[in-house]
Backbone as JSON Lines, residues from 0, in Angstrom:
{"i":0,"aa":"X","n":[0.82,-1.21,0.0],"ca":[0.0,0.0,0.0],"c":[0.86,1.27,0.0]}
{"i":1,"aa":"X","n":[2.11,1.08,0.32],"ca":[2.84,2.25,0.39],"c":[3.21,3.13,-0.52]}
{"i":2,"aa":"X","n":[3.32,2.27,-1.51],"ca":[3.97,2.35,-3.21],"c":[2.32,3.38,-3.8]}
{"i":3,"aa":"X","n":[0.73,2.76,-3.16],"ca":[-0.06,3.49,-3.69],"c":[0.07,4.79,-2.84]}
{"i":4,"aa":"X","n":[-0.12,5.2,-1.93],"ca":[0.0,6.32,-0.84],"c":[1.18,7.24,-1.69]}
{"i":5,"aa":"X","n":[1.95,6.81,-1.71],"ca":[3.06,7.74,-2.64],"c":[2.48,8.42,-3.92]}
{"i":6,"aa":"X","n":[2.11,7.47,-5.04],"ca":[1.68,7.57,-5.9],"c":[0.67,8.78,-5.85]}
{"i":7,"aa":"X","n":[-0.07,8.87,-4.5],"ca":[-1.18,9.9,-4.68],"c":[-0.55,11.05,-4.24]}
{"i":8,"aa":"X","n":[0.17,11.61,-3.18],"ca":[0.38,12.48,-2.74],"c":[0.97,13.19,-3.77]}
{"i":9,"aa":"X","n":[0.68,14.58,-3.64],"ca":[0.67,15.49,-4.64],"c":[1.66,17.18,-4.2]}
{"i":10,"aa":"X","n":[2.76,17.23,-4.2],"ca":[3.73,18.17,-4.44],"c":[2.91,19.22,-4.6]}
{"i":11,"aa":"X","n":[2.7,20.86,-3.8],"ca":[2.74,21.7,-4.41],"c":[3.71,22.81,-3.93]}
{"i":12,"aa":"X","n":[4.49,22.97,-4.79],"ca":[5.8,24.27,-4.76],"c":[5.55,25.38,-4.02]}
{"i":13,"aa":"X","n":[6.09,25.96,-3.23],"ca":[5.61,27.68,-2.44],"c":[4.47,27.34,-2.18]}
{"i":14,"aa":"X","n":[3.84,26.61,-1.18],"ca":[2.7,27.07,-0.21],"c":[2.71,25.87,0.58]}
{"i":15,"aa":"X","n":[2.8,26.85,1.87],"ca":[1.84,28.27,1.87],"c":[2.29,29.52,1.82]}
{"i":16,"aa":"X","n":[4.17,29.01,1.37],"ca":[4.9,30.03,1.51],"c":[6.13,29.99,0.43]}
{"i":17,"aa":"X","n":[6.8,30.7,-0.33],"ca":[8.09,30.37,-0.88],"c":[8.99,29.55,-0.3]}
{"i":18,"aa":"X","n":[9.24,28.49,-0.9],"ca":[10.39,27.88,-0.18],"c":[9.77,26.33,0.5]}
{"i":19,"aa":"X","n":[8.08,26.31,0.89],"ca":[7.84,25.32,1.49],"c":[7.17,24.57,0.32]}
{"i":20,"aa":"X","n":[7.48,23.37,0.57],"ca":[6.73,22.09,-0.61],"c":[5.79,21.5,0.39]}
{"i":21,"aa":"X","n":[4.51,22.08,-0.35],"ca":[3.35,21.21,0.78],"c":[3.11,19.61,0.17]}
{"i":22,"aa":"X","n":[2.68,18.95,0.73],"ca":[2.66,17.37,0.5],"c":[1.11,17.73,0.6]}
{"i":23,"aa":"X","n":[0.31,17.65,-1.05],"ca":[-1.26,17.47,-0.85],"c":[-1.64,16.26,0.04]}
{"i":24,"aa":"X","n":[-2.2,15.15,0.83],"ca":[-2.64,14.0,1.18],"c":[-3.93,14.06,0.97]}
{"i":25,"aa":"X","n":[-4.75,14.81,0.44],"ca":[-6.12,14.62,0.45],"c":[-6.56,13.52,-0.55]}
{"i":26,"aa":"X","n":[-5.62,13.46,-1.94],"ca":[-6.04,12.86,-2.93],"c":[-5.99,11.11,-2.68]}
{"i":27,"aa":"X","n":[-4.73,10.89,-1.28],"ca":[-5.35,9.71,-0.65],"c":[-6.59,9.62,0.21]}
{"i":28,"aa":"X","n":[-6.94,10.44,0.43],"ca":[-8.36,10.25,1.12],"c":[-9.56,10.12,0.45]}
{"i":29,"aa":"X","n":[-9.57,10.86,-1.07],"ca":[-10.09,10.61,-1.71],"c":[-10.65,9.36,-2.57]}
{"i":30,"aa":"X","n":[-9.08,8.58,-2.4],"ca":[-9.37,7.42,-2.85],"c":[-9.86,6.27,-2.63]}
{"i":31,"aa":"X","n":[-10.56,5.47,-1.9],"ca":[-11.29,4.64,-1.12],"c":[-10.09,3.42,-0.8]}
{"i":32,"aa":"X","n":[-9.54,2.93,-1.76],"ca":[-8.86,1.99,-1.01],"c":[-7.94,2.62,-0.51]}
{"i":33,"aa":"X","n":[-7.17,3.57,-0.59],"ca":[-6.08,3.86,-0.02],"c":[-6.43,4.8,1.07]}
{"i":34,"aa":"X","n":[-7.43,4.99,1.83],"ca":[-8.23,5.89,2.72],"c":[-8.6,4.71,3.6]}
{"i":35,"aa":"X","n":[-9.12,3.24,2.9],"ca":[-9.53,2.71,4.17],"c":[-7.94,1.93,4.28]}
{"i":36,"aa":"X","n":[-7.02,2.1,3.3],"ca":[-5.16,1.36,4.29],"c":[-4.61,1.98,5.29]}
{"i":37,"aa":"X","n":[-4.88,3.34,5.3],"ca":[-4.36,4.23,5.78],"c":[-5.01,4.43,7.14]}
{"i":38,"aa":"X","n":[-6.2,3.88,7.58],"ca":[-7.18,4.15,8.56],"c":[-6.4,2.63,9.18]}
{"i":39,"aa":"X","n":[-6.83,1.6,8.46],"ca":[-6.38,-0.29,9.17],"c":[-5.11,0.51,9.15]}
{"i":40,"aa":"X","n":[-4.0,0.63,8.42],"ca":[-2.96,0.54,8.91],"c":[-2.15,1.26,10.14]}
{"i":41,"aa":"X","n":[-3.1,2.15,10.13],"ca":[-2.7,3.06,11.32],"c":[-3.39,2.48,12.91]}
{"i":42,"aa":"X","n":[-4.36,1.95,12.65],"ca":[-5.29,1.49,13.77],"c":[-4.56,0.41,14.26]}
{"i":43,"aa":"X","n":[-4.48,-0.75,13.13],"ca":[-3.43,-2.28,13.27],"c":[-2.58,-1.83,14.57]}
{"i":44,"aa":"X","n":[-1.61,-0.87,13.69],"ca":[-0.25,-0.54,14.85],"c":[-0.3,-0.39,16.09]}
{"i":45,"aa":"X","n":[-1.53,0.29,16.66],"ca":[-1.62,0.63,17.97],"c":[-2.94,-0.39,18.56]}
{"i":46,"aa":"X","n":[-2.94,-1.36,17.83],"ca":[-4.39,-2.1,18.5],"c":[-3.65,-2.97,20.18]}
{"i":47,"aa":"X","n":[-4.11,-2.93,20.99],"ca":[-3.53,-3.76,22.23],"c":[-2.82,-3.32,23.14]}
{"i":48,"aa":"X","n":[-2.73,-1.12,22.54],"ca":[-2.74,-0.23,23.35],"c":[-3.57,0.19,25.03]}
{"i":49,"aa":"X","n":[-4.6,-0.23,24.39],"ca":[-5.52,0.53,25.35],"c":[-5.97,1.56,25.24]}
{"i":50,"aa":"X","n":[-5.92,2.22,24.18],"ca":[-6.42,3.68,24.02],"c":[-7.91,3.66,23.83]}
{"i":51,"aa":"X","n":[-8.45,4.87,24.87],"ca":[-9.57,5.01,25.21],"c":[-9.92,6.17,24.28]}
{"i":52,"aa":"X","n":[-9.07,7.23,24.0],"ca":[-9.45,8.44,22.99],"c":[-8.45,9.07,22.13]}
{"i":53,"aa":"X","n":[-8.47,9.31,21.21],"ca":[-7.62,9.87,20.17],"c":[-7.75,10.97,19.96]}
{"i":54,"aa":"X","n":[-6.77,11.81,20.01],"ca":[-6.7,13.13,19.62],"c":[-5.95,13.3,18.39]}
{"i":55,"aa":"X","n":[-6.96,14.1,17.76],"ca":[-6.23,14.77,16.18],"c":[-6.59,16.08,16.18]}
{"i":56,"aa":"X","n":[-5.87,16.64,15.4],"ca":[-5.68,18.45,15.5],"c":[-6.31,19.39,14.14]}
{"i":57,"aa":"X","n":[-6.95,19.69,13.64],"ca":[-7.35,20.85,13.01],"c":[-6.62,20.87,11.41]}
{"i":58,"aa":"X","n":[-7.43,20.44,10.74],"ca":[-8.32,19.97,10.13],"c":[-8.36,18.44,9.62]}
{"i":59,"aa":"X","n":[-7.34,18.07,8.81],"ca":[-6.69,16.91,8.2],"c":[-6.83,15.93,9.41]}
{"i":60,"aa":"X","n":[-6.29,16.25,10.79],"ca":[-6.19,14.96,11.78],"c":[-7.56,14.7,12.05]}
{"i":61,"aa":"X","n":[-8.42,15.82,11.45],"ca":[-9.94,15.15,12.2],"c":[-10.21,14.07,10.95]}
{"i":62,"aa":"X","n":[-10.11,13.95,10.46],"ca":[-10.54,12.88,9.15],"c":[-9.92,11.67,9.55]}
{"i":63,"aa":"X","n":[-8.99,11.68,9.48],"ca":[-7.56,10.5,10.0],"c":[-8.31,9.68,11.65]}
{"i":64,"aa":"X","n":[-7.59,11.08,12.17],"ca":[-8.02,10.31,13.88],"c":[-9.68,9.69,14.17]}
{"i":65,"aa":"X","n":[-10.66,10.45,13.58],"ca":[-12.26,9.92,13.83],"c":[-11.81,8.8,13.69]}
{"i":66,"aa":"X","n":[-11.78,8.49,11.82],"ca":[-11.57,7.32,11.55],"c":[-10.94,5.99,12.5]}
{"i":67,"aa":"X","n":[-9.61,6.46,12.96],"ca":[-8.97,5.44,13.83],"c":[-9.73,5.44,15.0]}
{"i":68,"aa":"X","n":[-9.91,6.6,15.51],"ca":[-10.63,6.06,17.07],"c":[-12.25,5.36,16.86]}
{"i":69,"aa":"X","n":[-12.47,5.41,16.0],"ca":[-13.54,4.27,15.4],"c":[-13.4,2.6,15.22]}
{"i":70,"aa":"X","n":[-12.5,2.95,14.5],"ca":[-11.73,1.57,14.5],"c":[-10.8,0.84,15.76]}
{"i":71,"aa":"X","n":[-10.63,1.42,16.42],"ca":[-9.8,1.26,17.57],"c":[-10.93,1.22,19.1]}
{"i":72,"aa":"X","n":[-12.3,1.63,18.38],"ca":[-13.21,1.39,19.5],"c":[-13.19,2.42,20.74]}
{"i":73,"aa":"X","n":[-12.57,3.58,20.73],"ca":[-11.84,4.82,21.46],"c":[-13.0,6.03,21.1]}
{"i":74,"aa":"X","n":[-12.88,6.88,21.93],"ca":[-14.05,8.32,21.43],"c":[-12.5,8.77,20.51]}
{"i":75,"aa":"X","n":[-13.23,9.97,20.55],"ca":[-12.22,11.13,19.52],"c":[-12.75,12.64,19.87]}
{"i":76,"aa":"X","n":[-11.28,13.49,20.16],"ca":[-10.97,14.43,21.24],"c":[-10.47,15.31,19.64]}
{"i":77,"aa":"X","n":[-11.19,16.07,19.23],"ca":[-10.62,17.42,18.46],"c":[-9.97,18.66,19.08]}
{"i":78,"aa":"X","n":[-8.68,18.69,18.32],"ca":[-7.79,19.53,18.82],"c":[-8.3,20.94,17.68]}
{"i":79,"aa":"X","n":[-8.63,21.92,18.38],"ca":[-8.75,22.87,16.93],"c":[-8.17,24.54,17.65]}
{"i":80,"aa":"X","n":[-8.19,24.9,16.76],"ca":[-7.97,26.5,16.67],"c":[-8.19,26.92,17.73]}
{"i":81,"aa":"X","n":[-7.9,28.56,18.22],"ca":[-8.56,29.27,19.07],"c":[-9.66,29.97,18.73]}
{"i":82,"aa":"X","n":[-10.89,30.04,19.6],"ca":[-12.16,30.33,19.18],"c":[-12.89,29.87,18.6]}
{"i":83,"aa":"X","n":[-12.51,28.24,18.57],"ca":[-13.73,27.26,17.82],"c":[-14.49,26.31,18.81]}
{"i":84,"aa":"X","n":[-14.0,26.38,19.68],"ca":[-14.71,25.31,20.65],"c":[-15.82,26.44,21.84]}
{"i":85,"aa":"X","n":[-17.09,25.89,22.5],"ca":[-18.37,26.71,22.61],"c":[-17.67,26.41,24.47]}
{"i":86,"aa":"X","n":[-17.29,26.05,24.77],"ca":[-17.26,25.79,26.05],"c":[-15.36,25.87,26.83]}
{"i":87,"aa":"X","n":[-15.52,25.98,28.14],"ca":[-14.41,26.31,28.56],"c":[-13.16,25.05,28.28]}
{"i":88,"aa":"X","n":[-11.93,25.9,27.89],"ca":[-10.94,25.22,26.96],"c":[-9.46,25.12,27.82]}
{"i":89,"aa":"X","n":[-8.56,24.13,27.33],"ca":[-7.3,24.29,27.64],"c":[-6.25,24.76,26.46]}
{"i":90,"aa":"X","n":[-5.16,25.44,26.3],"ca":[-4.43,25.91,25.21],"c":[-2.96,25.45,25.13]}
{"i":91,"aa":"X","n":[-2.71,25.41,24.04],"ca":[-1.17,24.63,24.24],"c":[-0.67,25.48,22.75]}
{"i":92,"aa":"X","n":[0.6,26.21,22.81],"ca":[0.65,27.22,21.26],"c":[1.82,26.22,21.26]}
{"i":93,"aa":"X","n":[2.49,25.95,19.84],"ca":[3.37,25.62,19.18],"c":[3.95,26.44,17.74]}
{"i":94,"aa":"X","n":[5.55,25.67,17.68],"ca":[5.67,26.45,16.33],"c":[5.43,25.23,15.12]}
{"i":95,"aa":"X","n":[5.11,25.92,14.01],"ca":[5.05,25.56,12.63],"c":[6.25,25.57,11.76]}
{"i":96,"aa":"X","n":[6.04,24.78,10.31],"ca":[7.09,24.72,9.73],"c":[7.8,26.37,9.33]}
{"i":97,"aa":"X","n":[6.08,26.88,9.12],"ca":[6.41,28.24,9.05],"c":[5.89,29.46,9.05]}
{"i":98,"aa":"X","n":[5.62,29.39,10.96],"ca":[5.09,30.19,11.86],"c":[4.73,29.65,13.61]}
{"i":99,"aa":"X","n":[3.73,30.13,13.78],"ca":[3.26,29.57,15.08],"c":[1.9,29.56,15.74]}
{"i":100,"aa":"X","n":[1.13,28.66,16.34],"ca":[-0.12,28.77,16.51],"c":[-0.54,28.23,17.84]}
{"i":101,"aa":"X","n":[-1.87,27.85,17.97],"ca":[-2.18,26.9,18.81],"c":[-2.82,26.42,19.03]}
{"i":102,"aa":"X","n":[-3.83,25.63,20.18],"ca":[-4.37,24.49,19.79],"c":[-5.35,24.5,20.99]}
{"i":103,"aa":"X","n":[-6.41,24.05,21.07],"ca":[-7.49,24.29,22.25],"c":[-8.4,22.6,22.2]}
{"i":104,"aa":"X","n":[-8.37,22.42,23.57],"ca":[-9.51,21.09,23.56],"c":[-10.17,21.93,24.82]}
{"i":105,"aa":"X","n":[-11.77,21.0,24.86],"ca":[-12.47,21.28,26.18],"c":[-11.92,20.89,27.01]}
{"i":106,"aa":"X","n":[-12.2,21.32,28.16],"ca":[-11.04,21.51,29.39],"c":[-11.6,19.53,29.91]}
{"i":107,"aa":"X","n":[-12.96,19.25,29.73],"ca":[-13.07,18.19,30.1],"c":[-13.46,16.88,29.3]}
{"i":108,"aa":"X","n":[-12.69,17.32,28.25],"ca":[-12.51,16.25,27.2],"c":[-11.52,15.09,27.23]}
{"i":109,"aa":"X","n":[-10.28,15.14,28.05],"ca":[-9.9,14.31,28.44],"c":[-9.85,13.97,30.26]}
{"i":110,"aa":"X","n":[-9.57,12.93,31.17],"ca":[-9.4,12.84,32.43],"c":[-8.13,11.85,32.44]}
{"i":111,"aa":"X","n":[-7.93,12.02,33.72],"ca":[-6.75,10.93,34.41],"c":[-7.18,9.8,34.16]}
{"i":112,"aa":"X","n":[-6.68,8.63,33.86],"ca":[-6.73,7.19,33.56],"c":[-6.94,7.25,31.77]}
{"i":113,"aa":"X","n":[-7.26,8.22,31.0],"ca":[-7.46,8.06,30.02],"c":[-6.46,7.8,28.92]}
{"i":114,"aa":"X","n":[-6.07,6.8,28.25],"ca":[-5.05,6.51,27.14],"c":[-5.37,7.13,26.2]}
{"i":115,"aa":"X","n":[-4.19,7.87,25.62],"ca":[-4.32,8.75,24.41],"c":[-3.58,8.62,23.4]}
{"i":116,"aa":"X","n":[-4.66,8.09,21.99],"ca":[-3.26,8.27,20.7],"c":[-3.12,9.68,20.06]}
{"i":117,"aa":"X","n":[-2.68,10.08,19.86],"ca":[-1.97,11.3,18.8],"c":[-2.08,10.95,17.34]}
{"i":118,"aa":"X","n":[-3.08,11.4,16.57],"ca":[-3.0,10.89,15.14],"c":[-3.32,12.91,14.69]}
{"i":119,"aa":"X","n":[-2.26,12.43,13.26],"ca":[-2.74,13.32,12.68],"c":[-1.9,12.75,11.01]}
{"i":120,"aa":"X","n":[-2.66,13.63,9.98],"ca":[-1.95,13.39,8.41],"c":[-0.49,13.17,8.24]}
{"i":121,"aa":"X","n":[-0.27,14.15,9.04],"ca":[1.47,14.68,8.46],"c":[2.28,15.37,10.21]}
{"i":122,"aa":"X","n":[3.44,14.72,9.82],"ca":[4.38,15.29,10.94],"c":[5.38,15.99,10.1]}
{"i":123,"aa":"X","n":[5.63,17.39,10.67],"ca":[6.73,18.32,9.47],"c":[7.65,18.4,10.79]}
{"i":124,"aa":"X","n":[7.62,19.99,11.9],"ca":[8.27,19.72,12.59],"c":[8.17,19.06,13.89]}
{"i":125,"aa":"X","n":[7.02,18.48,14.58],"ca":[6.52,17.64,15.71],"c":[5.84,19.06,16.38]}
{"i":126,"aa":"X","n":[6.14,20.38,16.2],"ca":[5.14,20.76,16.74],"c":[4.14,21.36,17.21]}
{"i":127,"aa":"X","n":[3.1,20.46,16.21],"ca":[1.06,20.14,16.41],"c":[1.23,19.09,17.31]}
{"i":128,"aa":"X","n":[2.19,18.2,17.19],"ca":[2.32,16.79,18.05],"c":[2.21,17.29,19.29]}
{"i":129,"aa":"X","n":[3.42,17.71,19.74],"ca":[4.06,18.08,20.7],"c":[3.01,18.59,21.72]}
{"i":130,"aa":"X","n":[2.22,19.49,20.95],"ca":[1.28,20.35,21.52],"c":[0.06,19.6,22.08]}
{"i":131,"aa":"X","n":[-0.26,18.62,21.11],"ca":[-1.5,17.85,21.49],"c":[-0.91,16.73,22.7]}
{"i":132,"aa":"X","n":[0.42,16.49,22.96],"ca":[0.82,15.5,23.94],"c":[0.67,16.48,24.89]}
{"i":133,"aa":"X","n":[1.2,17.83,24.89],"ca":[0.78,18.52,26.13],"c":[-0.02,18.85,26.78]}
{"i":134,"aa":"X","n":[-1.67,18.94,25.75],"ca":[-2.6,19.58,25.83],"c":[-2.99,17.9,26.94]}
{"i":135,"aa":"X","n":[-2.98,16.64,26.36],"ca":[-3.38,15.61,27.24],"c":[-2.39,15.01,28.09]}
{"i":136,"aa":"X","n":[-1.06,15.5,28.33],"ca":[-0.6,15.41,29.26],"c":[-0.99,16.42,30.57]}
{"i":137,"aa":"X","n":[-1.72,17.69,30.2],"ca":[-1.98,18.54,31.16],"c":[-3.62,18.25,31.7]}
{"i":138,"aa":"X","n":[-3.96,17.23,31.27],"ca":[-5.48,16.65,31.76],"c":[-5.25,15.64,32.22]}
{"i":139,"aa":"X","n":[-4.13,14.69,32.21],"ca":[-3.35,13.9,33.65],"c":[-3.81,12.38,32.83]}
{"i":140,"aa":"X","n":[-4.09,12.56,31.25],"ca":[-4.0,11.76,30.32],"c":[-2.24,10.72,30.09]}
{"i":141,"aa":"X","n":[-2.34,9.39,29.93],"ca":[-1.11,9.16,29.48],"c":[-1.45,8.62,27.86]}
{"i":142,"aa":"X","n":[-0.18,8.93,27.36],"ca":[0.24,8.97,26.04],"c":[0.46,7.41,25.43]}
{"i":143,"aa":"X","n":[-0.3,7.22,24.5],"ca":[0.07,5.67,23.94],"c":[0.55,5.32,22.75]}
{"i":144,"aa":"X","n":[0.77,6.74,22.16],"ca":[1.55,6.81,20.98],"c":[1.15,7.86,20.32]}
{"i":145,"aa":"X","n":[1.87,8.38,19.43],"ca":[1.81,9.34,18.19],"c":[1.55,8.57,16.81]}
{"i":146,"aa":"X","n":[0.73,8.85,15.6],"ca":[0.79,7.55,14.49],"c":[0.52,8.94,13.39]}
{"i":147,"aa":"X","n":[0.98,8.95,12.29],"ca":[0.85,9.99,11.27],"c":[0.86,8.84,10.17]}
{"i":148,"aa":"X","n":[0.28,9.48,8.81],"ca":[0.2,9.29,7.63],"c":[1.57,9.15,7.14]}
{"i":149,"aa":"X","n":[2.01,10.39,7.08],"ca":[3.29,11.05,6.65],"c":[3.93,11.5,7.71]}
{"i":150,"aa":"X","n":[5.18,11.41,7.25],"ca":[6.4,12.12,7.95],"c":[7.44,12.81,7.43]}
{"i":151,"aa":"X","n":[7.73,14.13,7.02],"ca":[8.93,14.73,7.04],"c":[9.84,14.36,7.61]}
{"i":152,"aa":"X","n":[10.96,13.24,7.1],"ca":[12.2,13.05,7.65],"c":[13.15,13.82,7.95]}
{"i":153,"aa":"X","n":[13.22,14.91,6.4],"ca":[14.26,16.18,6.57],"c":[14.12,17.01,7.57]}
{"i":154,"aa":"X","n":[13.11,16.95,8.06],"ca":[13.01,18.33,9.54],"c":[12.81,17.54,10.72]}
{"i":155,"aa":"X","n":[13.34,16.68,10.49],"ca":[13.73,15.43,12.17],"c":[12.6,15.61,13.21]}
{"i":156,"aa":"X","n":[11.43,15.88,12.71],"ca":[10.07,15.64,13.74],"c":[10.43,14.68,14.84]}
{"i":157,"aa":"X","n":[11.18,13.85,14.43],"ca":[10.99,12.73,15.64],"c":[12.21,13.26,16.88]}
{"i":158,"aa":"X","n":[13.6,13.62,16.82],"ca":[14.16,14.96,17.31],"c":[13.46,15.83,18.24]}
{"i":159,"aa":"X","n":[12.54,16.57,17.52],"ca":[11.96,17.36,18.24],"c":[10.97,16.85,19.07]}
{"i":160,"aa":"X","n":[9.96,15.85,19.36],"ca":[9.25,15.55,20.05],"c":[10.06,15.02,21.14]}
{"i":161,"aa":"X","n":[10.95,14.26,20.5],"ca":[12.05,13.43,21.72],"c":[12.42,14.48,22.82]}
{"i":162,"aa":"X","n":[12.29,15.64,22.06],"ca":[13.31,17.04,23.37],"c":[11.71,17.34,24.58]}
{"i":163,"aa":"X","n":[10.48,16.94,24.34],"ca":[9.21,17.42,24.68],"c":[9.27,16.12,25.45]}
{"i":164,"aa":"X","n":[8.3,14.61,24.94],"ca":[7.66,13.78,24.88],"c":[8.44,12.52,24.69]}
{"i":165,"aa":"X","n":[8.52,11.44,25.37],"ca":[8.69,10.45,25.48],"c":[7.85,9.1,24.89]}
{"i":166,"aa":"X","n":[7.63,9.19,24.03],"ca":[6.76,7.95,23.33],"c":[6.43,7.59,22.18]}
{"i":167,"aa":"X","n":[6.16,6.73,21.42],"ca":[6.39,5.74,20.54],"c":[5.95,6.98,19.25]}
{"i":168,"aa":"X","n":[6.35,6.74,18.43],"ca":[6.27,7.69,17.53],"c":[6.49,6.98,15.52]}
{"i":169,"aa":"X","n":[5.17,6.33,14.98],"ca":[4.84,5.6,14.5],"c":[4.52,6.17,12.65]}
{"i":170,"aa":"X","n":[4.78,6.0,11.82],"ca":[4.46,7.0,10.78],"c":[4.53,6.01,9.83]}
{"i":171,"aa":"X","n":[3.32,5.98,8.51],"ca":[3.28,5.23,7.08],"c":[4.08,4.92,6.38]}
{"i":172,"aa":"X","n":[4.29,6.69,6.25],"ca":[5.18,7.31,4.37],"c":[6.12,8.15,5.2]}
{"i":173,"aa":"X","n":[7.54,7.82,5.04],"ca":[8.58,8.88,4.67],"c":[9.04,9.54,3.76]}
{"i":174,"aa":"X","n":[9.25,10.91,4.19],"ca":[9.83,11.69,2.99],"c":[11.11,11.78,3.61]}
{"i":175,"aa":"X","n":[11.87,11.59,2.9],"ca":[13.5,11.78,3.33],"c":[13.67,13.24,2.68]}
C-alpha cells in the first residue's frame, strides 16, 4: 500500500509560503482503497494499546483520527484553533514549519486514567504533536503513541518531540 500512498500524494511548490513544498494528502483520502489502508494501517499498529481516545488536531487529523478512534473502538478528542470550541478550553501554542499557533480542547474532554493516541496526516516539525501531547498530558492523560500518515524526515520531527515527549512515535510514508 505504500507504493499506492506515494503515488497519490501530490507536491505543491511555495505554499503556503516560498520555499515550502506542501505534501497534498487529500487525494489519498479521496481514494477509497487507499483511505480505508491508511485508517487499518494506522489502527493495526496501535491495536492492544488501550487507548480510550484519540486526539487529532485541526483539520486533516480530524478525518484520520475519527476514523482510527472508530476503528480502535476509542471516542475522539478534536484539537482545533482558538475560538472554535463553545465551552471552557485548555491551550497549548506551538511552532510551525512556518510560523506559530495553537491548539485548544475542552477543558473536560480528556481525564486521568485516560489513554491517548496522537493521530494526525502529516508530521513536518513535531510541533502540532508536541502540543497535542501537552494539551493531554496537562489533563493527567497518558500517552500511547503518536501515528501519522506522513512524515517529514528532513526536519527530524521525531528529534523534536524526543526534546518534549517520550513515546512511541509511528508513521506510514517517509519523505527523506
Amino acid at each position: 500500500m505504500t507504493r499506492l500512498y506515494e503515488d497519490l500524494i501530490i507536491d505543491i511548490p511555495d505554499y503556503p509560503e516560498p520555499g515550502v513544498v506542501f505534501k497534498d494528502v487529500t487525494p489519498v483520502f479521496a481514494d477509497a482503497r487507499a483511505f480505508a489502508g491508511v485508517i487499518d494501517d494506522l489502527a493495526e499498529h496501535f491495536i492492544g494499546y488501550g487507548v480510550t481516545k484519540v486526539l487529532g488536531a485541526e483539520a486533516r487529523g480530524f478525518m484520520v483520527g475519527s476514523a482510527v478512534a472508530y476503528r480502535l473502538g476509542a471516542g475522539f478528542v478534536p484539537a482545533r484553533k482558538p475560538g472554535k470550541l463553545p465551552r471552557k478550553v485548555v491551550s497549548q501554542s506551538y511552532a510551525l514549519e512556518y510560523g506559530t499557533d495553537s491548539l485548544e480542547i475542552h477543558a473536560d474532554a480528556l481525564e486521568p486514567g485516560d489513554v491517548v493516541l496522537i493521530i494526525d496526516d502529516l508530521v513536518a516539525t513535531g510541533g502540532t504533536a508536541v502540543a497535542m501531547a501537552k494539551l493531554a498530558e496537562s489533563q493527567g492523560a497518558k500517552l500511547a503513541g503518536m501515528g501519522f500518515f506522513l512524515e517529514l524526515d528532513f526536519l527530524n520531527p521525531r528529534e523534536a518531540i524526543a526534546k518534549d515527549v517520550d513515546v512511541e512515535v509511528f508513521s506510514l510514508v517517509h519523505v527523506k
